[in-house]
N, C-alpha and C positions, 0 to 999 in steps of 0.2 A: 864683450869680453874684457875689453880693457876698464871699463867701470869698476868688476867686479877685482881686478888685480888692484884696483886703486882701494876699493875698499879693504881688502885684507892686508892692503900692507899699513891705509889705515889703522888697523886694529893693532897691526906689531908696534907699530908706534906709540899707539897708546898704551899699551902692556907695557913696553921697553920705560916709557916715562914713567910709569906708576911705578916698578920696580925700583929705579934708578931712586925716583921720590923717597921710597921706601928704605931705602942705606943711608939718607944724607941723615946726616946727626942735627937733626932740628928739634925744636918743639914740636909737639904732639897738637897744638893748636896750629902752628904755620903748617906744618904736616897736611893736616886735612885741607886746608883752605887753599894749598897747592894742588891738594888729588881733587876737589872741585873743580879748579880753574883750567886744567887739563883735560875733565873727563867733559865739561863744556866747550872747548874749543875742541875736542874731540865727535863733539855730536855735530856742532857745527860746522864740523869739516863734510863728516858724513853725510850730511841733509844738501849740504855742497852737490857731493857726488849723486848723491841722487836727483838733483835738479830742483831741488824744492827753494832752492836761493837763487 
């Protein structure tokens, strides 16, 4: 059970970053290359809790 809490708060966190990403006043190119390097340390988090690392 507590996996499963860790994963969804996973997921808020990664939502809450991409929004947050989403308001900063950047370029359009640092922009993406931020929502990349979040949504990867984001799966890597995940694959974590899953036991796969």
């Amino acid at each position: 059970m507590s996996v499963l809490i860790s994963i969804l708060i996973t997921f808020l966190v990664i939502f809450l970053v991409l929004y947050l990403v989403q308001r900063l006043p950047i370029d359009g190119r640092a922009r993406q290359i931020v929502q990349v390097i979040v949504i990867i340390i984001g799966i890597i988090s995940l694959l974590r809790y899953l036991a796969v690392f």
